[in-house]
ZAMI-26827 format. One record per residue (C-alpha): residue in three letters; x, y negated, z negated. Coordinates in steps of 0.02 Angstrom, whole numbers. Layout:
REM ZAMI-26827
residu; X; Y; Z
ALA; X; Y; Z .
...
REM end
This chain:
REM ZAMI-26827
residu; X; Y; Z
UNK; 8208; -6755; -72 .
UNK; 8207; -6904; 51 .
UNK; 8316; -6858; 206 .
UNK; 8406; -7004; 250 .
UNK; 8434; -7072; 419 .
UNK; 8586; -7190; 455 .
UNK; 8526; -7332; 557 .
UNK; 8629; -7491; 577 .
UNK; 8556; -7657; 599 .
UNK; 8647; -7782; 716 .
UNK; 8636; -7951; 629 .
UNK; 8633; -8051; 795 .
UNK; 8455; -8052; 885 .
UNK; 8516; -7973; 1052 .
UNK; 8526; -7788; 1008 .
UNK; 8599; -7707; 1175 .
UNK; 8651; -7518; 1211 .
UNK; 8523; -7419; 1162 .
UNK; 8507; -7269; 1278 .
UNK; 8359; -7218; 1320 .
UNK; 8304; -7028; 1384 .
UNK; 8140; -7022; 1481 .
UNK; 8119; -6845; 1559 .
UNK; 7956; -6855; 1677 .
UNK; 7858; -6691; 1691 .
UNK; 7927; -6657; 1891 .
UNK; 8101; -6669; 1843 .
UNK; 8260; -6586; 1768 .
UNK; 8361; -6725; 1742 .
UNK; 8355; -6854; 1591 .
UNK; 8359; -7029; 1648 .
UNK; 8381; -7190; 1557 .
UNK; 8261; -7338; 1564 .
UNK; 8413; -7470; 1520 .
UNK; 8548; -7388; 1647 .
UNK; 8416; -7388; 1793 .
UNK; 8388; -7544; 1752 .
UNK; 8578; -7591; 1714 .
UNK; 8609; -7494; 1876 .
UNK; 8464; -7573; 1987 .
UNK; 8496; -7755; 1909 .
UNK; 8683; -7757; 1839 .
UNK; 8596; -7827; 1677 .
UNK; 8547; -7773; 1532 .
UNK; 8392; -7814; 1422 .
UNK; 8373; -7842; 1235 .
UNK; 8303; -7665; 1174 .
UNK; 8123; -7662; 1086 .
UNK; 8103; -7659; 918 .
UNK; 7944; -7540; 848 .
UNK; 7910; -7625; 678 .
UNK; 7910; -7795; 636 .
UNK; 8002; -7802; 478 .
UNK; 8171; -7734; 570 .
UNK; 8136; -7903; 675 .
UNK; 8104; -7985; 526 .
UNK; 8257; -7936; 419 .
UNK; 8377; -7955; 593 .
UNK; 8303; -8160; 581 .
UNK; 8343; -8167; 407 .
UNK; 8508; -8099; 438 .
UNK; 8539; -8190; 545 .
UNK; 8485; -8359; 471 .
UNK; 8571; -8332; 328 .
UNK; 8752; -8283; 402 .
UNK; 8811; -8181; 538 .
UNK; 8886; -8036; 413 .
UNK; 8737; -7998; 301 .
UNK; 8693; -7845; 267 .
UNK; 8515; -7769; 268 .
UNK; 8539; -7719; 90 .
UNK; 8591; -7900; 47 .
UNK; 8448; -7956; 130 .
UNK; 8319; -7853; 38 .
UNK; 8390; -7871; -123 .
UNK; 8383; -8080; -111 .
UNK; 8205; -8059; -28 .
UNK; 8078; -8064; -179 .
UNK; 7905; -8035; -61 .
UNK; 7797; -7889; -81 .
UNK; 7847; -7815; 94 .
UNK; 8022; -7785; 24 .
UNK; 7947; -7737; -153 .
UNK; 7835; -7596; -76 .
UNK; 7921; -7541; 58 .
UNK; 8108; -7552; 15 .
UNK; 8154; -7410; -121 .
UNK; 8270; -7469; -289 .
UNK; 8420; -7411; -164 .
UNK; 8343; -7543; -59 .
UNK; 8320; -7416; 91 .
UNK; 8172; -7442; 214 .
UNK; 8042; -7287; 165 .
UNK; 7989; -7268; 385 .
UNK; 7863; -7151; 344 .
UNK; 7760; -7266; 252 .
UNK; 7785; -7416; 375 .
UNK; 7718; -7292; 491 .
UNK; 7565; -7265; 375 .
UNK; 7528; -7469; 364 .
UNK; 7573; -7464; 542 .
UNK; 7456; -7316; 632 .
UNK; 7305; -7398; 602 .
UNK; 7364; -7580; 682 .
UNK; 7433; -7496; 820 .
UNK; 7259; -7375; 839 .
UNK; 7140; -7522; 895 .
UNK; 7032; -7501; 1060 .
UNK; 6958; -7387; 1021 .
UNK; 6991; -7345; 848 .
UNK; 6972; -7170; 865 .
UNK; 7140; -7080; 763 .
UNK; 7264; -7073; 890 .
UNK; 7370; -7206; 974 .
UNK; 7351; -7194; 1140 .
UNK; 7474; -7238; 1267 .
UNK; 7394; -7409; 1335 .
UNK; 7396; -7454; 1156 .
UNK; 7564; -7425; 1119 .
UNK; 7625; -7523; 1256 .
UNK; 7509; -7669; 1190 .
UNK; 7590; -7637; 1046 .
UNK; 7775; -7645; 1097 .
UNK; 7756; -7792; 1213 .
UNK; 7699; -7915; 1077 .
UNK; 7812; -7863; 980 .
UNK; 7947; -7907; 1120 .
UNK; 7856; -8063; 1180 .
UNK; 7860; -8136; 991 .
UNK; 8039; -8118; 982 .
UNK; 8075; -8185; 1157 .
UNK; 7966; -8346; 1071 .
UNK; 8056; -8341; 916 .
UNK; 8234; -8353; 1028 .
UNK; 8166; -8505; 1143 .
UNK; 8104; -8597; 990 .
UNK; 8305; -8555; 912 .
UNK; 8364; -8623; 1063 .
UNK; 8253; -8766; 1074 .
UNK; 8296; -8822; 919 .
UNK; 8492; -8813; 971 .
UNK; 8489; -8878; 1115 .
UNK; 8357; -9028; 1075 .
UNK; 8501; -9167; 1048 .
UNK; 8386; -9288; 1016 .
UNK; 8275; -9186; 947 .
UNK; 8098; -9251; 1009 .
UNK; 8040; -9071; 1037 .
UNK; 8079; -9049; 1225 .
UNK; 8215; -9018; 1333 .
UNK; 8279; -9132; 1470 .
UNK; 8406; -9057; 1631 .
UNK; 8522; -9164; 1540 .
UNK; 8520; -9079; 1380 .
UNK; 8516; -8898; 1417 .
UNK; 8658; -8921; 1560 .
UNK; 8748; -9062; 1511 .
UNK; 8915; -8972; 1629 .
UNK; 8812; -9053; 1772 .
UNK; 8874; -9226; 1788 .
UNK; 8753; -9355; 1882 .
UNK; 8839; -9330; 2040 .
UNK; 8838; -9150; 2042 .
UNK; 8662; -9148; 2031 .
UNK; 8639; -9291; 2168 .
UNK; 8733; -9157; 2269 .
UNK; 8610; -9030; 2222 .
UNK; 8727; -8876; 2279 .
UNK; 8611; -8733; 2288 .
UNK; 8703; -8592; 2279 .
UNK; 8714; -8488; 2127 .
UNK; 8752; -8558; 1977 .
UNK; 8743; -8735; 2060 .
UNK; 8675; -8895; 1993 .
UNK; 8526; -8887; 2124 .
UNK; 8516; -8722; 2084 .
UNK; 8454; -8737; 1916 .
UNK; 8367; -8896; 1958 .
UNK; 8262; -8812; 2055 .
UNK; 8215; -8680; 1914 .
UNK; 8203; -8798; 1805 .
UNK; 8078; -8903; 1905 .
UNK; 7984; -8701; 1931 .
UNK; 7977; -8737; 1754 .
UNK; 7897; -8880; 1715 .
UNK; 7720; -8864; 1750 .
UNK; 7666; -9035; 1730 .
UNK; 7810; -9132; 1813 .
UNK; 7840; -9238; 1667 .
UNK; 8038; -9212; 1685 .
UNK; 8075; -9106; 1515 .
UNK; 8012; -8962; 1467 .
UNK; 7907; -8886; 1320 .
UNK; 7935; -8750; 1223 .
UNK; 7810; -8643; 1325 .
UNK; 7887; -8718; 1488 .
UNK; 8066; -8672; 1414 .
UNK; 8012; -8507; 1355 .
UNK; 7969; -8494; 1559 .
UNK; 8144; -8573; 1615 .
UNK; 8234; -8449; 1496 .
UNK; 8155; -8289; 1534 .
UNK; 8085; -8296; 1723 .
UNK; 8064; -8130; 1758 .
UNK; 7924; -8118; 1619 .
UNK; 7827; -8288; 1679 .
UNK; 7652; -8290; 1713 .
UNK; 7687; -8479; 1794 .
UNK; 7665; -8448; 1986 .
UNK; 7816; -8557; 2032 .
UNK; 7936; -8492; 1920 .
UNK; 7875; -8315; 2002 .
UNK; 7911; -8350; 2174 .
UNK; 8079; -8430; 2142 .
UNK; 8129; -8256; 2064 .
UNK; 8069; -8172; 2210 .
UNK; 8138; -8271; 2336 .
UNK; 8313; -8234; 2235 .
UNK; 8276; -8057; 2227 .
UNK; 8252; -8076; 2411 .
UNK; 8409; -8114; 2456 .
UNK; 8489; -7944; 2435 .
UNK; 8344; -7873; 2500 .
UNK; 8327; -7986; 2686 .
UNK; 8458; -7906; 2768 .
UNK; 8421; -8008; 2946 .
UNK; 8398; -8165; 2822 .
UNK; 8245; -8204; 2907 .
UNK; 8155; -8261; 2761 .
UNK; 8037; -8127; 2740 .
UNK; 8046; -7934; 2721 .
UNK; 8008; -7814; 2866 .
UNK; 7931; -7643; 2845 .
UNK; 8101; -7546; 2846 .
UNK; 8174; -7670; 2722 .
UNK; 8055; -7647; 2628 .
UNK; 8084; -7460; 2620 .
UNK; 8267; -7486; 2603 .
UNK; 8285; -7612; 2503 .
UNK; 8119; -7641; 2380 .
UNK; 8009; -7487; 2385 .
UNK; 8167; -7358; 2322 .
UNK; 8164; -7472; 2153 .
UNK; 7971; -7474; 2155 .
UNK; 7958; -7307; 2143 .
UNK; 8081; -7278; 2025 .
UNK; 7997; -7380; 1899 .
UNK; 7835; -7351; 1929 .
UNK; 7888; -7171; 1880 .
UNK; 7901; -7207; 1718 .
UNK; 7735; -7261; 1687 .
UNK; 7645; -7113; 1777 .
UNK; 7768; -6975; 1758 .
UNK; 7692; -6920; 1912 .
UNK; 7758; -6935; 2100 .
UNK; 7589; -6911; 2162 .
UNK; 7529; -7061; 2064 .
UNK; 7642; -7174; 2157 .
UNK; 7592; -7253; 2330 .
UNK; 7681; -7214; 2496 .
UNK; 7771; -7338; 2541 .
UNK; 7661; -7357; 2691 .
UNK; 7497; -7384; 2571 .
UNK; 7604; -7502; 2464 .
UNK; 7674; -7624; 2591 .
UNK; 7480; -7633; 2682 .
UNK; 7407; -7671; 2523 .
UNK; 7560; -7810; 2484 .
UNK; 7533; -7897; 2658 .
UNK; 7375; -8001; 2642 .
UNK; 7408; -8067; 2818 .
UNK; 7437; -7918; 2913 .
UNK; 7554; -7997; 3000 .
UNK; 7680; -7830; 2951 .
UNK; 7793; -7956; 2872 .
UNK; 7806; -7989; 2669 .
UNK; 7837; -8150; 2598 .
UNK; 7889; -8176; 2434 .
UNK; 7729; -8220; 2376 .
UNK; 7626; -8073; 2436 .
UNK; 7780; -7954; 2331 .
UNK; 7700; -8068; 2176 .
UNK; 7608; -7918; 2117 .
UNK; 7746; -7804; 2100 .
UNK; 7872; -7921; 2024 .
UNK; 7895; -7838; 1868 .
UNK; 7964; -7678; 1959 .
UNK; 8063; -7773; 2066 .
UNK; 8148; -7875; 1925 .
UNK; 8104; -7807; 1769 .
UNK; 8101; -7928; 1619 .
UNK; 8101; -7901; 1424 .
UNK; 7899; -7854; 1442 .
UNK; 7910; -7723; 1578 .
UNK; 8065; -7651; 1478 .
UNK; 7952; -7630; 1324 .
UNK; 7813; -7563; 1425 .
UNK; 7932; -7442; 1500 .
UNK; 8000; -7410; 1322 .
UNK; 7841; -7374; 1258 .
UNK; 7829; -7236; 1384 .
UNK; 7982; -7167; 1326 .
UNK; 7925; -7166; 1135 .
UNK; 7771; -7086; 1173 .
UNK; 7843; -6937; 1278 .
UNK; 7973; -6920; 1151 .
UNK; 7837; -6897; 990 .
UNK; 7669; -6815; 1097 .
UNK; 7708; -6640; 1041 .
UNK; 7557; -6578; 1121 .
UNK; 7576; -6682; 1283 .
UNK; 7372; -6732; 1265 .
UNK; 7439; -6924; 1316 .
UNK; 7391; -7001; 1144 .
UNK; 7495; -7002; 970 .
UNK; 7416; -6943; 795 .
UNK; 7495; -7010; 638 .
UNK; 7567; -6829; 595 .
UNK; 7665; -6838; 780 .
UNK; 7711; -6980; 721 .
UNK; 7782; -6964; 566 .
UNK; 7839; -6801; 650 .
UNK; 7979; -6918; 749 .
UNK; 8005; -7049; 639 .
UNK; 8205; -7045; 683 .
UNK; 8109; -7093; 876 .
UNK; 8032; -7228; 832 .
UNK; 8167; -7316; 699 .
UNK; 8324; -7258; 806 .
UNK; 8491; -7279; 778 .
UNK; 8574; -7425; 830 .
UNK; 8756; -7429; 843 .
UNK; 8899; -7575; 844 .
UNK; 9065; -7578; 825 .
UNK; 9097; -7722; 724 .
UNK; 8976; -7657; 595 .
UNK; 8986; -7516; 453 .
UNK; 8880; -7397; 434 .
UNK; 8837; -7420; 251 .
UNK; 8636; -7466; 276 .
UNK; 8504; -7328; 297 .
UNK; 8328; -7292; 302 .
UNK; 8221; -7183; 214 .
UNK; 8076; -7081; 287 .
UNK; 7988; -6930; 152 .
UNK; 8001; -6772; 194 .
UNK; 7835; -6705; 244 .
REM end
């Protein structure tokens, strides 16, 4: 007999307050991925999502109207993917998405397991499709005249012509966002794309060089505590290196993995000059601000630790299956019943 599993899809596409437990091997304590980096950021980051048909029935909730229910949804879907893997109950069976899904996940090299480097592949195109999918909704929103691109005009019309002649550049200002925006836009043309866009909306995760440096420099502020521009080695202890480390635990489980902070900050200034500019902290900008990418990568630390029963570093399909409730978990909200569930066999 199936055991079921009560799991609650949120019908809006930011699914928030997931807690995470990551216990690395050198310590006692569980700690969260989303409250270090609620704590360390005072933000929080749309949670992963493991298989892509939970993305795919939270769009067509979502598209269709704000209060549909998964079981709604399946039973007006008429596709194969909800015929074969929805039961007459219309419940999710996990443990055969799992099946379809080991050997997508179990690519380089395809050898049985699913190795940690893999999963994180995995997970973060997974996240970086639906951080597409949500600039290409609000593309399509915001586009008033809808040519396919987005002017300054457009996305912030608050700004009136003279505020941004006054380009204020404090937070939140009119110059402020001009000057992201203008990070943004790659070629100069005045309006962005939706890959430009996709850049403007989520910074932290953009490859584009500009947009990079202006997150920096922001992240700087806090950080420059004799506002000189530029971080000195005991800021950098103080202020940067603390979070580095903290992060970079997560991937290696491992203190002795992680630089000293002496090492790091060498390596980081180019110049030798014992200074860092924003630019030279470039290759540790994802610990420094994590985005939705280094949240799934972090994520997919988590869901490995939780499911390797015999701690070898890699997943087989029975661990797997093993922690299926791991992989699909719960995710609560208020304003919404509990009434939908998913299935997984018992083994």
């Amino acid at each position: 007999m199936a055991k079921v599993v009560v799991y609650t899809l949120l019908t809006t596409i930011f699914i928030i307050g997931v807690l995470l437990f990551l216990t690395p091997c050198k310590h006692n304590e569980a700690q969260s991925v989303e409250a270090l980096i609620t704590r360390r950021l005072g933000r929080r980051l749309v949670t992963p999502v493991f298989d892509p048909i939970v993305t795919r029935i939270e769009r067509l909730s979502h598209e269709k109207e704000a209060n549909t229910t998964v079981e709604a949804v399946a039973k007006e879907e008429k596709d194969d993917m909800f015929d074969e893997y929805f039961s007459q109950e219309r419940r999710l069976n996990t443990t055969m998405r799992i099946k379809f899904l080991f050997p997508l996940l179990d690519g380089a090299p395809r050898d049985g397991f699913v190795s940690l480097k893999e999963l994180q592949t995995w997970m973060m195109q997974q996240t970086e499709d639906n951080m597409g999918y949500r600039t290409a909704n609000e593309l399509e929103l915001q586009d008033k005249d809808k040519d396919g691109v987005i002017t300054f005009e457009e996305y912030l019309p608050q700004f009136s012509r003279e505020d941004i002649e006054k380009n204020e550049k404090s937070h939140g200002g009119a110059g402020w966002w001009m000057e992201q925006f203008k990070n943004a836009d790659f070629d100069h043309n005045g309006y962005l794309d939706i890959e430009e866009f996709n850049n403007f909306l989520h910074p932290e995760d953009s490859r584009n060089g500009d947009v990079q440096r202006w997150v920096l420099r922001e992240r700087m502020t806090g950080m420059d505590t004799n506002g000189d521009g530029k971080l000195e080695y005991k800021e950098f202890v103080k202020n940067a290196y603390e979070m580095y480390k903290e992060f970079a635990k997560f991937e290696t489980e491992e203190d002795e993995n992680v630089p000293t902070a002496q090492l790091l900050f060498a390596e980081l200034d180019r110049d030798k000059d014992r200074f860092l500019v924003a630019d030279e902290l470039r290759p540790i900008l994802h610990y420094l601000q994590p985005g939705e990418l280094s949240y799934a990568k972090y994520y997919s630390t988590f869901l490995c630790h939780e499911a390797d029963e015999d701690k070898d570093g890699k997943l087989s399909l029975e661990e797997m299956l093993n922690h299926e409730d791991v992989f699909y978990k719960a995710v609560h909200h208020e304003d919404l019943d509990d009434e939908d569930y998913f299935d997984h066999d018992e083994l």
